[in-house]
ZATOR-791934 format. One record per atom (N, C-alpha, C, O): residue number from 1; residue in three letters; atom name; x, y, z. Coordinates in steps of 0.05 Angstrom, whole numbers, m for minus. Example, Ala and Ser with C-alpha at 12.3 -4.5 7.8 and 13.67 -1.06 7.14 Angstrom:
BEGIN
   seq   type   atom        x        y        z
     1    ALA      N      264     m114      156
     1    ALA     CA      246      m90      156
     1    ALA      C      264      m66      156
     1    ALA      O      285      m66      169
     2    SER      N      257      m45      142
     2    SER     CA      273      m21      143
     2    SER      C      258        1      157
     2    SER      O      268       23      161
This chain:
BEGIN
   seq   type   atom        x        y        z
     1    UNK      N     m428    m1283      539
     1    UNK     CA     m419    m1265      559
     1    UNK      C     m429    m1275      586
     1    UNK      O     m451    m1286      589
     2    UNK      N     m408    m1271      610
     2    UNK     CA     m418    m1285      631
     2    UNK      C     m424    m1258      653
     2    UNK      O     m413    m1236      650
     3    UNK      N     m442    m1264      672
     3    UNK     CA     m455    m1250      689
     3    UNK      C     m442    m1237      707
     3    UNK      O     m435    m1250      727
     4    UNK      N     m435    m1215      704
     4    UNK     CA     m407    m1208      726
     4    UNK      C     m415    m1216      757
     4    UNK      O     m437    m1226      762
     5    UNK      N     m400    m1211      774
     5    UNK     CA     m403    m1228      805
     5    UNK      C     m416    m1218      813
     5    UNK      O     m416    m1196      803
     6    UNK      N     m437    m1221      834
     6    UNK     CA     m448    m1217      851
     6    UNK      C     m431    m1210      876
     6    UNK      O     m406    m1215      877
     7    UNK      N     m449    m1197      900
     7    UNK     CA     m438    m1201      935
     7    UNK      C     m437    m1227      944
     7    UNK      O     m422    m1237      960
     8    UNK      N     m465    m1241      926
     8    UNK     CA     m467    m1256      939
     8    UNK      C     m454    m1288      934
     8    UNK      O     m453    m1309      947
     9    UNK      N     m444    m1276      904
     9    UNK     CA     m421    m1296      904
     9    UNK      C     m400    m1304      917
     9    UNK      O     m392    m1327      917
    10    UNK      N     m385    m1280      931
    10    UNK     CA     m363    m1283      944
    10    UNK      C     m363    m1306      966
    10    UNK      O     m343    m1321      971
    11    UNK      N     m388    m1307      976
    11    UNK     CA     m375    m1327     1005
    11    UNK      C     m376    m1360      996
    11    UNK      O     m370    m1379     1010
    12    UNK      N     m387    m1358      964
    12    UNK     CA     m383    m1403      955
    12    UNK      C     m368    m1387      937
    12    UNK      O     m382    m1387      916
    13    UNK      N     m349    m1374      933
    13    UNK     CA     m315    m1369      921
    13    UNK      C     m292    m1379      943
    13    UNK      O     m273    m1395      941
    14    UNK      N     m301    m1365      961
    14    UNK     CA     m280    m1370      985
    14    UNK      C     m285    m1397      991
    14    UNK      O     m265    m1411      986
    15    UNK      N     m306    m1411     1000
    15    UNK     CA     m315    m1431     1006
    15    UNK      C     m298    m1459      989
    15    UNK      O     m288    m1480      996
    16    UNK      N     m303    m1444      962
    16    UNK     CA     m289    m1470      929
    16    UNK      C     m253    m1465      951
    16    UNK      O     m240    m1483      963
    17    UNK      N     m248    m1442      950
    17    UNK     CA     m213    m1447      954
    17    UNK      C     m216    m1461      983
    17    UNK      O     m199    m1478      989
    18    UNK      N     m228    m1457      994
    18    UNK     CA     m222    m1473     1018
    18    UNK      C     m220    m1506     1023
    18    UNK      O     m209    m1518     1041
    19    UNK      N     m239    m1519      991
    19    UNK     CA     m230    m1543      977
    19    UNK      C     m216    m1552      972
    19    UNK      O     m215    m1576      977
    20    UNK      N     m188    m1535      956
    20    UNK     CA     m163    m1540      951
    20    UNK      C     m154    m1553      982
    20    UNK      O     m158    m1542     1003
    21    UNK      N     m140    m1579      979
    21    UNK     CA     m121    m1592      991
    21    UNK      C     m103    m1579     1011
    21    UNK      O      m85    m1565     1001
    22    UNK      N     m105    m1580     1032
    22    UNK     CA      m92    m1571     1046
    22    UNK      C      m89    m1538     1058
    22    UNK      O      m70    m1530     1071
    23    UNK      N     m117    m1516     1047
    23    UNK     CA     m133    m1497     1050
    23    UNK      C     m145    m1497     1074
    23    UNK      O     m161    m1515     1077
    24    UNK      N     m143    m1479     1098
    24    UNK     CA     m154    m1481     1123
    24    UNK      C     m184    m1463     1127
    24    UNK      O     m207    m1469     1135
    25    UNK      N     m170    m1434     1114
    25    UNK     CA     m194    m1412     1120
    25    UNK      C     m191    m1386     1099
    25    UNK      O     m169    m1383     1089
    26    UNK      N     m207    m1372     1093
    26    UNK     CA     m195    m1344     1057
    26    UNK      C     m210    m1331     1079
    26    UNK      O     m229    m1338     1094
    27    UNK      N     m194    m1307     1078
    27    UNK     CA     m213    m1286     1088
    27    UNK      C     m205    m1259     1067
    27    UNK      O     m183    m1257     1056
    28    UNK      N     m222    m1244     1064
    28    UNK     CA     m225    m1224     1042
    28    UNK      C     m219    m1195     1058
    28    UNK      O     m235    m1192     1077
    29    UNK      N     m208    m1181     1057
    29    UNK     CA     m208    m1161     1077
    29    UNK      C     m196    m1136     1073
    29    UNK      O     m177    m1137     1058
    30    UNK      N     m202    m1109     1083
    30    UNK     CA     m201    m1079     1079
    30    UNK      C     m165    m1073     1087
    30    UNK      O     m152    m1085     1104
    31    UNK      N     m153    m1050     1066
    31    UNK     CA     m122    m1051     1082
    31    UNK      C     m124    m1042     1112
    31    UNK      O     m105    m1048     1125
    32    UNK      N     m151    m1024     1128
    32    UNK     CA     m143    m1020     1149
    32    UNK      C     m160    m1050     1163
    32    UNK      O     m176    m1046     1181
    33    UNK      N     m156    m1080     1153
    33    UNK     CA     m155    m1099     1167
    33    UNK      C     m185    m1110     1179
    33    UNK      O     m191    m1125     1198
    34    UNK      N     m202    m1094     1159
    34    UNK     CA     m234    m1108     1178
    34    UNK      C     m242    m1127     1147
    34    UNK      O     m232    m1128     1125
    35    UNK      N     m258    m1138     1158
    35    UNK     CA     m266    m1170     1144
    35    UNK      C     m290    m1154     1127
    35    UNK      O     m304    m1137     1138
    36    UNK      N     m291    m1161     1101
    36    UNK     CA     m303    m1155     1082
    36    UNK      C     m318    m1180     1068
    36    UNK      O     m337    m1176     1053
    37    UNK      N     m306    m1213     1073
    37    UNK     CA     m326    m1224     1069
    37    UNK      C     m305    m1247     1092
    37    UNK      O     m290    m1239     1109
    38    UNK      N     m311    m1275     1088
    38    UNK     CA     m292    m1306     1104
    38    UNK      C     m305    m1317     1087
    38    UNK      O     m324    m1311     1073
    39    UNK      N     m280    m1349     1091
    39    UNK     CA     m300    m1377     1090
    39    UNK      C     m316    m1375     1113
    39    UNK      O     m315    m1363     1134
    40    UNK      N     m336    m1395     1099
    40    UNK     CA     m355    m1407     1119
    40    UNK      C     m349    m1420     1154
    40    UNK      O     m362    m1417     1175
    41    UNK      N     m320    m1434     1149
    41    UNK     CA     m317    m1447     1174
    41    UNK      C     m300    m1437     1193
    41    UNK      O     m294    m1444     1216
    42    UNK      N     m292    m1411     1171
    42    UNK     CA     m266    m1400     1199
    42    UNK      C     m287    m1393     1223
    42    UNK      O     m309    m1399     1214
    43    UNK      N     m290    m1382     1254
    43    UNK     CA     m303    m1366     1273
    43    UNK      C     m300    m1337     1254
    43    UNK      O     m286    m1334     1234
    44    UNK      N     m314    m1321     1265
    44    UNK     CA     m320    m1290     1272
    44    UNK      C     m285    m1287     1274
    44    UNK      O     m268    m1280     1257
    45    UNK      N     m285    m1297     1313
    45    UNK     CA     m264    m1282     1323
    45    UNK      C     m238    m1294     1311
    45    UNK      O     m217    m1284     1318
    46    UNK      N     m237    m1308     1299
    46    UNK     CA     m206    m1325     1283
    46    UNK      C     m199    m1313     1260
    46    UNK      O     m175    m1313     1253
    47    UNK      N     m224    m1300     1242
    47    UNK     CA     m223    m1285     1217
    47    UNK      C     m223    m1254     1225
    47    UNK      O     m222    m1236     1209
    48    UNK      N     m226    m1249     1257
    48    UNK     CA     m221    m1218     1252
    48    UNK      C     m192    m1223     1261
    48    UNK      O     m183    m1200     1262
    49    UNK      N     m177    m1235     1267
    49    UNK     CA     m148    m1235     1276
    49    UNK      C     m134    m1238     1254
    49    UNK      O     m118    m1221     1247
    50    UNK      N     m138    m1263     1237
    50    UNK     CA     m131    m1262     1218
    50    UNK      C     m129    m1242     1190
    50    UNK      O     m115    m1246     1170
    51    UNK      N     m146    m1222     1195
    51    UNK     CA     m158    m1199     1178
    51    UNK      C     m139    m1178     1194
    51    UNK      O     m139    m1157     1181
    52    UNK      N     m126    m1177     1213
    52    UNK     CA     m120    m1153     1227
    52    UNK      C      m88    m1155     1218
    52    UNK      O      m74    m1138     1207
    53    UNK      N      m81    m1185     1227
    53    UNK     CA      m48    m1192     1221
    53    UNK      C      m34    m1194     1196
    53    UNK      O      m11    m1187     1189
    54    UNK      N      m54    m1205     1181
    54    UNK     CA      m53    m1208     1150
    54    UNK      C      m53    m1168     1133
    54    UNK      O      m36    m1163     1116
    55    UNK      N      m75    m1145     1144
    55    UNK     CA      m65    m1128     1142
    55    UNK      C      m46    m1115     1146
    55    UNK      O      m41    m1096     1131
    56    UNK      N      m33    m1121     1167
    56    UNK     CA      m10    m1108     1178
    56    UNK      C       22    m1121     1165
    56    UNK      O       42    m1106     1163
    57    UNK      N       21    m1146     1158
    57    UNK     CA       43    m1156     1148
    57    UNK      C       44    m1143     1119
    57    UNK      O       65    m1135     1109
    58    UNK      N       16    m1142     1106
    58    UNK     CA       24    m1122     1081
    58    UNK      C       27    m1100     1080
    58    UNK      O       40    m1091     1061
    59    UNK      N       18    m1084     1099
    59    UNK     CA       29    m1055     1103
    59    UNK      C       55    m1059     1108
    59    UNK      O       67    m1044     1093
    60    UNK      N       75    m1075     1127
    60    UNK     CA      105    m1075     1125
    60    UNK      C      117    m1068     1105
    60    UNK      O      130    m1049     1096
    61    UNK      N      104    m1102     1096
    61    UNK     CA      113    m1103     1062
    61    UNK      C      115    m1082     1050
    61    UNK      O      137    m1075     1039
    62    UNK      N       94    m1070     1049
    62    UNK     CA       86    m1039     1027
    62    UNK      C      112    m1020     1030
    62    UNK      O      127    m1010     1014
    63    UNK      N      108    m1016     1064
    63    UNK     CA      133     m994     1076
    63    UNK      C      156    m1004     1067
    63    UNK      O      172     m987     1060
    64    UNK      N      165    m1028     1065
    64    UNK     CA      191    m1045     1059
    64    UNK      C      200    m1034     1031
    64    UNK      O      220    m1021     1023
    65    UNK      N      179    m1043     1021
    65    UNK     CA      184    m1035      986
    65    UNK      C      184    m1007      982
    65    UNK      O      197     m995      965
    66    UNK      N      166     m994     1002
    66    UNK     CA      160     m960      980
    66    UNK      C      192     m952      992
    66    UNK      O      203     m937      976
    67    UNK      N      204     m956     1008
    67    UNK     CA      238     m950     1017
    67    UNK      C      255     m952     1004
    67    UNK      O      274     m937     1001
    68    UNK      N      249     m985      987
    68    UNK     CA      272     m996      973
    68    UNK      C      267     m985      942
    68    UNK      O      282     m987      923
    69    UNK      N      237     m973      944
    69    UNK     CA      232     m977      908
    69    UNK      C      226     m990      893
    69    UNK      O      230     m986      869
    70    UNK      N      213    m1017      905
    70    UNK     CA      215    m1045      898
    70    UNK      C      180    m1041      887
    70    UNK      O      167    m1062      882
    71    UNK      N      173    m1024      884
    71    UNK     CA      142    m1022      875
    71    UNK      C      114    m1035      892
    71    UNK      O      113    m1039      916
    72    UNK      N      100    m1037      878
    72    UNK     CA       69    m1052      897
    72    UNK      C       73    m1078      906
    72    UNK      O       86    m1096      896
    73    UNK      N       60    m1077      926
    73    UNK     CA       69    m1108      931
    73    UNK      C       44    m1128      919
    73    UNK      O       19    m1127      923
    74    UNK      N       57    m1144      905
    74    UNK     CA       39    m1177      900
    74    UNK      C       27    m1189      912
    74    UNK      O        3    m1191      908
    75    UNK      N       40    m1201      934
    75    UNK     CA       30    m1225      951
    75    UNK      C       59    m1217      976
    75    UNK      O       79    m1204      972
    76    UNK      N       47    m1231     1001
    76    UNK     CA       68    m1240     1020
    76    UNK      C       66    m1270     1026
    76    UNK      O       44    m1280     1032
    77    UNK      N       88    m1281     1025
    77    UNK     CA       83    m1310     1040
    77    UNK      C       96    m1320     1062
    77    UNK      O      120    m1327     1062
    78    UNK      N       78    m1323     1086
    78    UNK     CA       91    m1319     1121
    78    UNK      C       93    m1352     1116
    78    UNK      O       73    m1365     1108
    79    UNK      N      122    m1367     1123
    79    UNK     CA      112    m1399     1137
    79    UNK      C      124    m1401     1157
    79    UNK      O      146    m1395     1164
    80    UNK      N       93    m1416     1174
    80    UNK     CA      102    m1414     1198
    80    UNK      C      113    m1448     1205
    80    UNK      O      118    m1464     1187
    81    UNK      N      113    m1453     1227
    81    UNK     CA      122    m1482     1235
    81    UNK      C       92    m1504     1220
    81    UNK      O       93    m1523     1204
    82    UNK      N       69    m1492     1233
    82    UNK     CA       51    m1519     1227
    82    UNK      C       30    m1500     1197
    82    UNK      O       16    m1513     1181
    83    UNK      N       33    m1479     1197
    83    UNK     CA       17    m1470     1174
    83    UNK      C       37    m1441     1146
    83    UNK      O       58    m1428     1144
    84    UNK      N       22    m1445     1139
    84    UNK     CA       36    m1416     1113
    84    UNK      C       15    m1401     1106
    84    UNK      O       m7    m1410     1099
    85    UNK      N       23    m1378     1108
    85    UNK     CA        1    m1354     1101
    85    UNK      C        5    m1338     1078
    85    UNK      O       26    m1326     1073
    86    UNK      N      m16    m1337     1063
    86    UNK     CA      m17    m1320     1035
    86    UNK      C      m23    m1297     1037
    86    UNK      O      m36    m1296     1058
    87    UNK      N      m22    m1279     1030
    87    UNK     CA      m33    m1246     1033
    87    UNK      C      m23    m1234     1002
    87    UNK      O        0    m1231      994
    88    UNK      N      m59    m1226      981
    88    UNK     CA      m41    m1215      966
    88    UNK      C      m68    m1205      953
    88    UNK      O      m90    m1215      955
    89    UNK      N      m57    m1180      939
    89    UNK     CA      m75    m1156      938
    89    UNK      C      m96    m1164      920
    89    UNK      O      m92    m1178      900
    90    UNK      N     m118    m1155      927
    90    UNK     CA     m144    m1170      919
    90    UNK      C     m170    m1145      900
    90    UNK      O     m195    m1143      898
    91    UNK      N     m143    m1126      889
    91    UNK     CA     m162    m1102      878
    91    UNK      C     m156    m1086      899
    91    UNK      O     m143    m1096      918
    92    UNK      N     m166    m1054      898
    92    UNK     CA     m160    m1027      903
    92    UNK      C     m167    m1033      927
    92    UNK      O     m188    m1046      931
    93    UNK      N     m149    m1022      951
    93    UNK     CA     m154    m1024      975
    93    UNK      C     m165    m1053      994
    93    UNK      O     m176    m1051     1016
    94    UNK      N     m159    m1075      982
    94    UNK     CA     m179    m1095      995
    94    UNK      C     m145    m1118      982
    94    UNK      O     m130    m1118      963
    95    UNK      N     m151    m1139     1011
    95    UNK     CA     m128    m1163     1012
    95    UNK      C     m141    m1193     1012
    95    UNK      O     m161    m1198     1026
    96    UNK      N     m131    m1207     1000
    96    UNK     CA     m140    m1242     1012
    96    UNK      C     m122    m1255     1018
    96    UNK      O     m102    m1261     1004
    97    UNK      N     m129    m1263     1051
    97    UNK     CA     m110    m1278     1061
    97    UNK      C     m120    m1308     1055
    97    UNK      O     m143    m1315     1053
    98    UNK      N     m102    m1320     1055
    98    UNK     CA     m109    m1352     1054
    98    UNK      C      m87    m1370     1072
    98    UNK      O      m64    m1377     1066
    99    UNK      N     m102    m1376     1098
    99    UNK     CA      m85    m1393     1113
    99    UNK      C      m78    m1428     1107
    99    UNK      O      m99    m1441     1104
   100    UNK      N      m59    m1439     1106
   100    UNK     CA      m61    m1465     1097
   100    UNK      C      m49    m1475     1119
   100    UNK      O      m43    m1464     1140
   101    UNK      N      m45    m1511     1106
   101    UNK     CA      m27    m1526     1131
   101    UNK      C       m7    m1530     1118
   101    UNK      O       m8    m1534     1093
   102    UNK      N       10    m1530     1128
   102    UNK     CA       43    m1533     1119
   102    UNK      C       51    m1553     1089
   102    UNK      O       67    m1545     1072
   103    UNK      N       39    m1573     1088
   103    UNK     CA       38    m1588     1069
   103    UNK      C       14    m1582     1038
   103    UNK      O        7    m1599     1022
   104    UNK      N        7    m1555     1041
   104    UNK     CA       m4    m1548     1024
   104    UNK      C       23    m1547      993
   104    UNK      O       47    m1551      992
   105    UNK      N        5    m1541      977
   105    UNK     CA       20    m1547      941
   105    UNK      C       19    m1514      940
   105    UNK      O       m1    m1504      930
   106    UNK      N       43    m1494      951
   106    UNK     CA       49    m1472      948
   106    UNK      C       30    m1464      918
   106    UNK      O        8    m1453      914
   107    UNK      N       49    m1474      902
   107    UNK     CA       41    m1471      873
   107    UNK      C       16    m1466      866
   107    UNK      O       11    m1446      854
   108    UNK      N       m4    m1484      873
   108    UNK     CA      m36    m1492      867
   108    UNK      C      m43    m1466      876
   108    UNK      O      m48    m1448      861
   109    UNK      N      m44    m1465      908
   109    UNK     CA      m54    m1443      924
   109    UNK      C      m41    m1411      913
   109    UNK      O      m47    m1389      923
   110    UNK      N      m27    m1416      896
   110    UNK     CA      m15    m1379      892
   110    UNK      C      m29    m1379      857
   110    UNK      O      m37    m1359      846
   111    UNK      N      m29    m1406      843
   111    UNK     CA      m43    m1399      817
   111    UNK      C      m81    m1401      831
   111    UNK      O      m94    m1386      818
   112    UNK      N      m95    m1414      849
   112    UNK     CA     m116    m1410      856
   112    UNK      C     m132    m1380      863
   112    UNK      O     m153    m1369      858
   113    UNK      N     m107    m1374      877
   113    UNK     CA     m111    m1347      886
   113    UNK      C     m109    m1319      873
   113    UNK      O     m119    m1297      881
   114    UNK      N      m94    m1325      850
   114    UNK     CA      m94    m1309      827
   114    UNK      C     m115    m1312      809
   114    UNK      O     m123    m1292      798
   115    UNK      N     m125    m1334      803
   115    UNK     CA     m154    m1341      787
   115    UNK      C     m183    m1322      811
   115    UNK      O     m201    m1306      804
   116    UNK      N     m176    m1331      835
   116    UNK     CA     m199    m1319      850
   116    UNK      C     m195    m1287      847
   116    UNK      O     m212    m1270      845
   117    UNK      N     m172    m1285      846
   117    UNK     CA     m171    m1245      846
   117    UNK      C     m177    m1231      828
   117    UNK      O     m185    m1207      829
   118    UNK      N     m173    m1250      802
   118    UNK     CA     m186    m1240      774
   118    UNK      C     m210    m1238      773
   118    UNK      O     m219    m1219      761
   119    UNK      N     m230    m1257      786
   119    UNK     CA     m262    m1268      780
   119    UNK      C     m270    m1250      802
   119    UNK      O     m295    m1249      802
   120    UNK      N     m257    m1234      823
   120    UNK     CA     m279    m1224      836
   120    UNK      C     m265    m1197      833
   120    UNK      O     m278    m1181      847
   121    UNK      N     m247    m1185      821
   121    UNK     CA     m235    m1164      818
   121    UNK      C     m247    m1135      828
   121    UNK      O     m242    m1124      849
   122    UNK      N     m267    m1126      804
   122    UNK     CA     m282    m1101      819
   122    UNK      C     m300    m1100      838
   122    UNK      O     m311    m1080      848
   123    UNK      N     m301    m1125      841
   123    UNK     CA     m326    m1126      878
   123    UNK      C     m306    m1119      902
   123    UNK      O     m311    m1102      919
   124    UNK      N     m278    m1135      900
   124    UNK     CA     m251    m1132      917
   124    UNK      C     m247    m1103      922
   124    UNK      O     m235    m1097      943
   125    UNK      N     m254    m1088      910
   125    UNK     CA     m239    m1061      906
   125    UNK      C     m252    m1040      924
   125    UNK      O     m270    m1025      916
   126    UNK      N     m243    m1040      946
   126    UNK     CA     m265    m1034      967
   126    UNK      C     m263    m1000      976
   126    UNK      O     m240     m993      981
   127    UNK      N     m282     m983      978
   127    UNK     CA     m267     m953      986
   127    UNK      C     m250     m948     1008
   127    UNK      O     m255     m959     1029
   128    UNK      N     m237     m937     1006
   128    UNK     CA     m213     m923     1035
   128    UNK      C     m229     m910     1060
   128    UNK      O     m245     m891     1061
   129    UNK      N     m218     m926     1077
   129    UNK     CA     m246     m918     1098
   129    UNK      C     m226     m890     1109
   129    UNK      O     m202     m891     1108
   130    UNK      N     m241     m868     1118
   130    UNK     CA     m223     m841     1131
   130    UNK      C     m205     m857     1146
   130    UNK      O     m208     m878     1158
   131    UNK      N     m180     m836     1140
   131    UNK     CA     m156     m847     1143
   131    UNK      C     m145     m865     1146
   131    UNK      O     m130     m873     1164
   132    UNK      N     m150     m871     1131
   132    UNK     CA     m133     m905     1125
   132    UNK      C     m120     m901     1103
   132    UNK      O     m130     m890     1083
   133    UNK      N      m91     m910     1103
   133    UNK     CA      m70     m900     1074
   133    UNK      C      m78     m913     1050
   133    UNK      O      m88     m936     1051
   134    UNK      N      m77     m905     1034
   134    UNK     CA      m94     m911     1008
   134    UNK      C      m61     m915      991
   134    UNK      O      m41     m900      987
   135    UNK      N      m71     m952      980
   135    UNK     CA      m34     m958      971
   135    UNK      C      m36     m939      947
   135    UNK      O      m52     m923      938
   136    UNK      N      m12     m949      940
   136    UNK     CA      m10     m929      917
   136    UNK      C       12     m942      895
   136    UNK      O       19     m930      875
């Protein structure tokens, strides 16, 4: 039997995906968008933007789907010209974004990210801060 996670595991988790090839920055973060853990190398102020935008594109999402009926959302994947952005639910109330560079291995990075969401599952699962919509 293995040792369930620590807090203080989270930041050499993020750190390993930021290894993967073509991986820029993970940030771990609350649905109303505040940073709950980063990699090591992103800044402060690059991971609270990233933590803010990355919330908000999944709340779209969410609103998109709870309209259409299309259920919870998975993951979103933003590509932009020089990078692609991951966003995908990381346990109860809590998201991981993972920014890459364009030439990242889609594939690798969405089965990586699914291994990381499993291994840190009930640490992810963060409470609903007052009023903040609680998915559903």
């Amino acid at each position: 039997m293995t040792d369930p996670t620590t807090p203080t595991d989270l930041p050499w988790m993020l750190d390993d995906l930021v290894e993967v090839p073509h991986v820029v920055s993970v940030v771990v973060l609350s649905t109303d968008g505040l940073i709950i853990q980063k990699s090591s190398l992103i800044a402060q102020d690059l991971a609270e933007i990233l933590a803010a935008g990355a919330s908000s594109m999944y709340s779209v999402a969410a609103g998109t789907g709870r309209r259409f009926k299309s259920g919870p959302v998975h993951q979103v994947i933003i590509e932009y010209g020089e990078h692609t952005l991951f966003i995908a639910a990381a346990g109860q109330n809590a998201r991981l974004a993972v920014l890459c560079e364009q030439e990242v291995d889609m594939g690798l990075v969405a089965y990586e990210v699914s291994r990381l969401v499993t291994r840190i599952g009930d640490y992810l699962g963060t409470g609903a801060r007052s009023g903040a919509p609680v998915d559903s």
